[in-house]
N, C-alpha and C positions, 0 to 999 in steps of 0.2 A: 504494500500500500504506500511505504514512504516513496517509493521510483516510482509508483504508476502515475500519482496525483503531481507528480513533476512534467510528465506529458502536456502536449498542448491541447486545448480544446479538438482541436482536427481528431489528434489519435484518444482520443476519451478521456483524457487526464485538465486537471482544474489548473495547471499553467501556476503551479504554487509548491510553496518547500513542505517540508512537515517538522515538527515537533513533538521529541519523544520526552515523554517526565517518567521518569524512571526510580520505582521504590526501591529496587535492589538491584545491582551486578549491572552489567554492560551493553550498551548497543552489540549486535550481532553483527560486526561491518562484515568478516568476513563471508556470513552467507549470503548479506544484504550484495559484495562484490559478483559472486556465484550468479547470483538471479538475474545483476546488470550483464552478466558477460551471455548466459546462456538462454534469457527470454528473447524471442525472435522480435518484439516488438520494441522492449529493450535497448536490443543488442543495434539495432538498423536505426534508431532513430536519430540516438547520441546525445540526448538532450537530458540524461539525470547523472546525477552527480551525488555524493557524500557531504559536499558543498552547504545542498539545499536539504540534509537532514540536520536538525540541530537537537541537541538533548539537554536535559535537565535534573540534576539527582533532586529527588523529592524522600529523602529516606523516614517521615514522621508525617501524622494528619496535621498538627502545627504549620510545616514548611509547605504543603501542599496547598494549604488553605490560604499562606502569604501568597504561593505562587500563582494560585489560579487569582487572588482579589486583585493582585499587584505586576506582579511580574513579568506572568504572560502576558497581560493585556499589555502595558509599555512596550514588552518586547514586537506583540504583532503589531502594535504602530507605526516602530522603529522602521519593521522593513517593508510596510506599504508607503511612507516618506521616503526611502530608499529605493523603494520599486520606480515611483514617477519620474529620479530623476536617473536612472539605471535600470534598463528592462532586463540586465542578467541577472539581476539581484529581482530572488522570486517571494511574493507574499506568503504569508502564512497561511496555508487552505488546508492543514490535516492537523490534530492534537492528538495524542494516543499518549495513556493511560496506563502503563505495566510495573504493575498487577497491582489495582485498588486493594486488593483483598488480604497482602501482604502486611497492610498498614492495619489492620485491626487484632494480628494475630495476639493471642496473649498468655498470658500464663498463670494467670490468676484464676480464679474460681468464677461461674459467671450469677451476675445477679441483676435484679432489679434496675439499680442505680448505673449498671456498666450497660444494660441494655438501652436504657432512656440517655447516656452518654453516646455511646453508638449511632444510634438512631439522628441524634440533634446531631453529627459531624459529617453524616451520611448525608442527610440534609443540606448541609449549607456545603459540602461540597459541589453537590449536584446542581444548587441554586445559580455559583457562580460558573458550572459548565455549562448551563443554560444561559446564561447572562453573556459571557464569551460565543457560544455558538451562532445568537441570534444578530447579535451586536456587530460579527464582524462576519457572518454570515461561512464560516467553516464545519468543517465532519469533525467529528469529536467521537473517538473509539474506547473503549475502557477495558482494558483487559482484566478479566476475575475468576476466583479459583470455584473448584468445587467441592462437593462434604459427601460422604454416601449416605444413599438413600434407603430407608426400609420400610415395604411398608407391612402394617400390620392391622389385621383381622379386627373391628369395631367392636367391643363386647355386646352393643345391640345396634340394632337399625335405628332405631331414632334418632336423628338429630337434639344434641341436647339443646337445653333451653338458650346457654352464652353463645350458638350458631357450633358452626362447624370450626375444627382445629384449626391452627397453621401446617399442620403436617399431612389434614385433607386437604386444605387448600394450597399448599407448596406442587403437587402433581402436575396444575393446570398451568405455573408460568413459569416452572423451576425448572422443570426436568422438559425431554425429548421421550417420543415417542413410536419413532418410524421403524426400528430394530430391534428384537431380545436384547435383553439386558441395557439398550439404551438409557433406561431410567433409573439404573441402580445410581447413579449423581445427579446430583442437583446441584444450582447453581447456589454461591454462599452469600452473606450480608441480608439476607432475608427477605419479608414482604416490603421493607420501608425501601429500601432499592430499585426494588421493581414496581415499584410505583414512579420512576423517576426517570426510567428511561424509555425510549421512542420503540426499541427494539432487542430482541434477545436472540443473540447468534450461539446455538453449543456445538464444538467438534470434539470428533472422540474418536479412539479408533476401536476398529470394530471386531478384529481377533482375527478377520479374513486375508487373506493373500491371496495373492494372481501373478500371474506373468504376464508383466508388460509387453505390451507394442512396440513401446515408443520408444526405450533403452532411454538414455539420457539426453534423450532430445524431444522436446513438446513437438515440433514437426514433423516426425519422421515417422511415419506412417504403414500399414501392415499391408502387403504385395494380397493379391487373391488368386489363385487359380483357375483354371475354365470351369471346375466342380464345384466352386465356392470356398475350396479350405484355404487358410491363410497363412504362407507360408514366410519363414522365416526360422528365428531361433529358437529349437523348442525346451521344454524344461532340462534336460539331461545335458544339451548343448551347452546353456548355460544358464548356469541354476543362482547368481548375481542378480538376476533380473527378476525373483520373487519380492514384490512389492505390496507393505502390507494397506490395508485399503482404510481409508478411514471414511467420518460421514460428518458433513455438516447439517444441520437441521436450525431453520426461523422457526422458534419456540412461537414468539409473536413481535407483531411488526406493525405503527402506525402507517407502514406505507405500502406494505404487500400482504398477502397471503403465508401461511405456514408452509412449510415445504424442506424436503431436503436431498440430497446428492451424494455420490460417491465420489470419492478425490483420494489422488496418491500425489506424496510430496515425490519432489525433483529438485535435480538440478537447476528449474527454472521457474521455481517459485511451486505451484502445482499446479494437478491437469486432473480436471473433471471424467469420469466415470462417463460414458454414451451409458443411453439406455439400456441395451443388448451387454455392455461390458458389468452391468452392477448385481451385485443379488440376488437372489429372490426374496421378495415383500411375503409377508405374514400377515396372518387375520388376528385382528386385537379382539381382545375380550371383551364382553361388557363391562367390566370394571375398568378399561382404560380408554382416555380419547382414541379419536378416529386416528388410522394414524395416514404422514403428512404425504402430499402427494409431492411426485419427485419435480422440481426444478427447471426446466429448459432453458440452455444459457441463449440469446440473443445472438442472430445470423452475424451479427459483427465483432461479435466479441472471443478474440482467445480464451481456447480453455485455459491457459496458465495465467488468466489474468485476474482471478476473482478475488484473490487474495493470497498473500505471501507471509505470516505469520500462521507458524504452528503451535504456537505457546498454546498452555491452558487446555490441553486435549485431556481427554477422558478415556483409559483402555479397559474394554468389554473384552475380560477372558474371556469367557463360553458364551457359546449362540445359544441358550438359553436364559427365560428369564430365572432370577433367585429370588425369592421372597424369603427372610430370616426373619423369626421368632425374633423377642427379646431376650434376651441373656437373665434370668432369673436371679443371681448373683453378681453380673456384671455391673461396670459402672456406668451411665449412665452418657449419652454422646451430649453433645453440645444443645444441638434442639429439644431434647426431652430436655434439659434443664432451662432453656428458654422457657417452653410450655411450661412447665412444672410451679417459675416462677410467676412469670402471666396470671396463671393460676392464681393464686393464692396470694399472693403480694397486691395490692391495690395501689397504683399508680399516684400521688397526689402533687396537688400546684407543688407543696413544696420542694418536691422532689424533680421536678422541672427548672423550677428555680433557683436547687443548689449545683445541678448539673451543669447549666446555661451560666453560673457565676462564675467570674475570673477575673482576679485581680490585675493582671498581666494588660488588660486589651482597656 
């Protein structure tokens, strides 16, 4: 995404640099080098650069919260007054986010007060990515982890009286649905998250493998026969070329449709699954959504173009699904002690009030 959005309008890209804020470790230049040299649209154009990627350690929700009120915004100023009077010098049109989820990790016990802290930081970070994206009119991507998912058996059918859990209702915008065992993760930071964003992407891989076509080149295409078989290198020839398959799925989208696809990483970013190359689709149960229908890329678009981070994937050992009991002696995961406190804790003003307080600001 940070080379593609360097493109010009002509070849699909917003003629703009990107901006990576980074909670932990490093830009990936050397894969980011790989994708410029070996994507065909890339590699022919010549117009993205290392130049136009800039970064930013954001290692605490404090520094993030200065960067997004302050920082970024000066910075994306900076180089649209610098774009008017230098058209090499590219605007700001991508922010990407890796890994919000980093930033909340902790070590403590969780409670009440650390959930209603959470909740307000989650918040007002979101407020100023919305403030920045509207403002100066760029994509804003947020990279976030995931938690396993389990689900378990209702001791009755009725809905109790407080509505339904978060852990019935985390199935419909947390998790993916198009593949066994796709749902055993769900996405982390919770309901107050997902109230907050336009759309929810999850990739994971999915336990399958295949033998490529394509070898290490997104254009290189498979020969056919007068019979129809397609010839080339076959497994035994060279066994390099099993590629394991992963899936992306739009959980939900203010601007499209749910749906999902088959994609193997490359040397050039990756390349979409045809329909004939991917899977077979399963019958969902009645206890789960429908599941999502697959994707068609647009007649103009490279398959290696749709996206080039693989961070944040999820791997499905077995093509079934696993549903686990509760551990009767175990300790208890993270969201049953959410719930648990929800529960039984009563939220009050002052408890908002001593959260929201800081002597610092």
């Amino acid at each position: 995404m940070s080379l593609l959005v360097q493109l010009s309008n002509e070849f699909g890209g917003l003629a703009g640099s990107a901006c990576y804020l980074l909670t932990s470790g490093k830009l990936p230049t050397a894969r980011i080098m790989q994708i410029s040299q070996h994507h065909p649209l890339l590699a022919s154009s010549g117009q993205c650069s290392l130049d136009h990627i800039h970064t930013m350690s954001v290692p605490s929700i404090d520094f993030l919260v200065h960067a997004l009120s302050s920082l970024l915004p000066d910075f994306i100023k900076l180089k649209l007054e610098q774009n008017r009077s230098d058209s090499t010098i590219l605007p700001v049109r991508l922010v990407v986010i890796d890994a919000l989820g980093e930033l909340f990790h902790s070590s403590g016990k969780t409670s009440t007060q650390t959930l209603v802290q959470r909740a307000q930081n989650v918040t007002e970070i979101s407020a100023h990515l919305h403030s920045v994206a509207s403002k100066f009119g760029i994509v804003v991507i947020v990279l976030n982890e995931v938690v396993d998912a389990f689900d378990r058996e209702p001791d009755n059918e009725e809905v109790p009286a407080s509505g339904l859990s978060y852990a019935e209702q985390s199935k419909w915008f947390a998790r993916a649905h198009s593949l066994p065992g796709e749902n055993r993760k769900e996405a982390s930071l919770g309901l107050v998250w997902a109230n907050q964003v336009n759309a929810r992407i999850m990739m994971s891989r999915t336990g399958r493998r295949r033998y490529t076509s394509f070898g290490h080149s997104a254009t290189q295409k498979r020969q056919k026969t007068s019979n129809g078989h397609h010839t080339g290198n076959t497994p035994t020839e060279d066994p390099e070329r099993l590629e394991l398959v992963r899936r992306l799925s739009i959980v939900f989208s203010s601007v499209s449709d749910p749906g999902s696809l088959d994609y193997v990483v490359d040397s050039a970013g990756i390349t979409v699954l045809q329909e004939e190359e991917q899977g077979p689709s399963r019958k969902t149960t009645a206890n789960e959504p429908t599941a999502l229908p697959s994707v068609a890329l647009p007649p103009t678009m490279f398959s290696s173009q749709i996206a080039l981070l693989d961070a944040g994937v999820v791997e499905s050992e077995t093509a079934v699904r696993i549903d686990l009991p509760p551990e009767p002696n175990g300790a208890p995961d993270d969201e049953d002690e959410w719930e648990a406190f929800w529960e039984k804790d009563e939220i009050t003003e002052e408890m908002y009030l001593a959260a929201s307080s800081n002597p610092d600001k």
